[in-house]
C-alpha positions in Angstrom: 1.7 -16.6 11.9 -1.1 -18.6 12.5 -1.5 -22.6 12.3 -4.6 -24.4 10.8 -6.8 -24.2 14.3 -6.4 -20.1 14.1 -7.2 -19.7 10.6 -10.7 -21.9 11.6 -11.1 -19.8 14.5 -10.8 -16.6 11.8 -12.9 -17.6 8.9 -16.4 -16.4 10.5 -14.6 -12.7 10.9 -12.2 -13.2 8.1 -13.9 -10.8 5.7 -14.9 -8.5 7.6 -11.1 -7.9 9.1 -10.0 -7.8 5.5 -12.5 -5.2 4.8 -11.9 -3.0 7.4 -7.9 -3.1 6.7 -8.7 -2.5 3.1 -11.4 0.2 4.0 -8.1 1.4 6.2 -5.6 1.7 3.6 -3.6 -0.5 6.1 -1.1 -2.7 6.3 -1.6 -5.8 5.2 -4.6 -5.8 2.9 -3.9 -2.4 1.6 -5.9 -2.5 -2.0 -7.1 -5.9 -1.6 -10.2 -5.7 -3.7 -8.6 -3.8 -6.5 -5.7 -6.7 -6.4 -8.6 -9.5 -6.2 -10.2 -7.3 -9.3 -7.2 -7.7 -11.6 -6.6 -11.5 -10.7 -10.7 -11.8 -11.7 -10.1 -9.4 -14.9 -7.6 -11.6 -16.1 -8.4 -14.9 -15.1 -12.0 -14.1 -17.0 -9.9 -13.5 -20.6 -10.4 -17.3 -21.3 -14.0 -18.3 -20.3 -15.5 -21.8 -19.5 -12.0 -22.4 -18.5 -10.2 -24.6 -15.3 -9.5 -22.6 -12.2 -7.1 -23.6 -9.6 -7.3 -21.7 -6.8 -4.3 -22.3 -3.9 -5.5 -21.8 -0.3 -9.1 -20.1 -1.7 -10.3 -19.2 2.1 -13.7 -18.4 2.4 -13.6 -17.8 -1.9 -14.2 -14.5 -2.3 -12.3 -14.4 -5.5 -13.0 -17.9 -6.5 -17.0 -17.4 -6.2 -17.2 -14.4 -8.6 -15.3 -16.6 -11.1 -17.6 -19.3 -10.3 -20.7 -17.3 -10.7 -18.8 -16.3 -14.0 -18.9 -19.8 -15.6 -15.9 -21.0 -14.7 -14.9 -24.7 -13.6 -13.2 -24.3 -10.1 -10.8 -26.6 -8.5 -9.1 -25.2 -5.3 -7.2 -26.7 -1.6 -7.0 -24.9 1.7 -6.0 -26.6 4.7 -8.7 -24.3 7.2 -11.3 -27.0 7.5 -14.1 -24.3 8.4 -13.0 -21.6 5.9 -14.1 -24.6 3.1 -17.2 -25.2 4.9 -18.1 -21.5 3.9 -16.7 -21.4 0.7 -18.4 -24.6 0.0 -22.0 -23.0 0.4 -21.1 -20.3 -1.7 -19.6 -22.4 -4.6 -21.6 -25.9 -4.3 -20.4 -27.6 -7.5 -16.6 -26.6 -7.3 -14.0 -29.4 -6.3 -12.6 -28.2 -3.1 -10.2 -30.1 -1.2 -8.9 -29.9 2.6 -4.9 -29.9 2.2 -2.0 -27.9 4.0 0.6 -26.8 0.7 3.7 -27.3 2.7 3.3 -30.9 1.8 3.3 -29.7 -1.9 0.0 -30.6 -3.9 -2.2 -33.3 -4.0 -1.9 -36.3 -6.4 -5.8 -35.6 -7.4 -5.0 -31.9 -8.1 -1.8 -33.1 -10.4 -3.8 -35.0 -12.3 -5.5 -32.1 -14.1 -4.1 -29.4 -16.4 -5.4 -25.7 -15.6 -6.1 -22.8 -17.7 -4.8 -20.3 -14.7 -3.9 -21.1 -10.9 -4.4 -18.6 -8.8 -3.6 -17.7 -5.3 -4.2 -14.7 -2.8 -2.5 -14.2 0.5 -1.0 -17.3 1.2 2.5 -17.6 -0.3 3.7 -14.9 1.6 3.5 -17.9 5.0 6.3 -19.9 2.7 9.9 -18.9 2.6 11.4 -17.4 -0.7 12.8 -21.2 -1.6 9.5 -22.7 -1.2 7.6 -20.2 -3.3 9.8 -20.8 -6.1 9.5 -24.8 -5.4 5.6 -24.6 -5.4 5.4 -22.0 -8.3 7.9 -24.6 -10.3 5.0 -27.1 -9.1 2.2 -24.6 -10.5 3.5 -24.2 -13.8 4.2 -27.7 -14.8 0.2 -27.9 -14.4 -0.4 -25.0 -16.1 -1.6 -26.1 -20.0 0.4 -24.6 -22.6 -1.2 -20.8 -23.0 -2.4 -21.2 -19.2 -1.1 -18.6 -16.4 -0.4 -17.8 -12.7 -1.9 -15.1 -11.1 -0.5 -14.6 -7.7 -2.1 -11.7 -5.2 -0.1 -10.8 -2.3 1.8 -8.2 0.2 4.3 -7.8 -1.8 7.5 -5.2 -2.8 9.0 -4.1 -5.1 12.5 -3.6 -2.9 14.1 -4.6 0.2 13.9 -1.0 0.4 9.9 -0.5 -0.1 9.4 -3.6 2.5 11.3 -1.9 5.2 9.6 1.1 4.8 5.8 -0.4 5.4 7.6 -2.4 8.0 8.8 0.5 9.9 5.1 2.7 9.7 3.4 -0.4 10.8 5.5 -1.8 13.7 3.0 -2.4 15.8 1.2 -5.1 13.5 3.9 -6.5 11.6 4.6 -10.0 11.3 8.0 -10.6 11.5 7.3 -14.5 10.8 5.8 -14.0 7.4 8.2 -14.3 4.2 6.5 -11.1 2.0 7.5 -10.9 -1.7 10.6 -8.9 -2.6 10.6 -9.2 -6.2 14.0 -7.6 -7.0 15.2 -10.2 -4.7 13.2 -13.1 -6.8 13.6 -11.7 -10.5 16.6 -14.1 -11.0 14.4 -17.5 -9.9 11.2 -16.1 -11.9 13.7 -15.5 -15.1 14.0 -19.1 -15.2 10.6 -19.7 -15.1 9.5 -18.5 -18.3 7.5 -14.8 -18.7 6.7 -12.8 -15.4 5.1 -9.2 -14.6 4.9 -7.2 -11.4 1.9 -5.3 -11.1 1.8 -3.4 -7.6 -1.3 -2.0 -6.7 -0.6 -0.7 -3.1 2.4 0.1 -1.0 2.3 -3.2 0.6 0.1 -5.5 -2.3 0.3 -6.5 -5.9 -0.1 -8.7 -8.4 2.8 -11.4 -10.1 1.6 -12.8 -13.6 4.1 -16.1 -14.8 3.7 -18.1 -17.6 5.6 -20.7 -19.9 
């Protein structure tokens, strides 16, 4: 898993090794545009609206929303990855901040329409997730939604599977969504959907 100095040594050849896994049909951006397509699809059903975008990268989602009209707020802790989503999306508010230390006061003084995030939960364990999606929704306002992009599973079962065909390149210190294993903690949350879009990628919808 890498620290905050590899992902600023990734972001110049970020995209183009998500492209060629997705290009690939590999493990673990497997349908990666098609997941960052539904996240836009439904984050663009309320327009003019206020975007939060968790650990945005080098905004490849958050830049077609922005070109869209919407009002972008957003926090990655990769210091050169925000330098290039920053030329790209010149009047969003984007911040420098590493999640583990939960969200910023200046981000939790806003209420957002949708919060979105793509490929960066899975670095969390299960108990954090559920502490910073807990964290999400109190922010959310009160028809808003969370639209999380990920690798995820829908089994233990599906997980080991992936895991096993891709040996060679799976991280064994990332914490990938199992969502039979999380149904319980996202029942208490309020409404949730599972929308898998590869073998190893999907999309989880929550709100109040």
């Amino acid at each position: 898993m890498l620290d905050k100095n590899g992902f600023d040594q990734w972001a110049v050849e970020y995209d183009l090794t998500v492209r060629k896994s997705e290009e690939g049909n590999s493990y673990p951006f497997a349908g990666y545009e098609r997941i960052l397509q539904t996240i836009y699809e439904k984050a663009m059903e309320k327009r003019n609206s206020k975007i939060l975008d968790i650990g945005f990268g080098t905004g490849q989602l958050t830049t077609r929303l922005y070109k869209s009209g919407q009002r972008i707020y957003g926090i990655d802790f990769s210091r050169k990855m925000i330098s290039i989503a920053k030329e790209k999306m010149p009047e969003a508010h984007l911040i420098e901040w590493d999640l583990s230390m939960g969200l910023p006061d200046v981000v939790k003084e806003h209420r957002y329409d949708t919060i979105i995030s793509t490929y960066t939960l899975h670095h969390f364990t299960d108990e954090k997730k559920i502490s910073l999606l807990k964290e999400f929704l109190s922010l959310l306002t009160p028809d808003g939604k969370i639209l999380i992009g990920d690798i995820a599973f829908k089994s233990r079962k599906q997980l080991e599977m992936c895991r096993m065909n891709h040996i060679a390149h799976w991280d064994d210190e990332e914490y990938y969504f199992v969502i039979d294993e999380l149904k319980p903690a996202f029942n208490t949350m309020g409404n949730f959907e599972f929308i898998p879009i590869s073998y190893c990628g999907g999309v989880l919808v929550i709100s109040k």
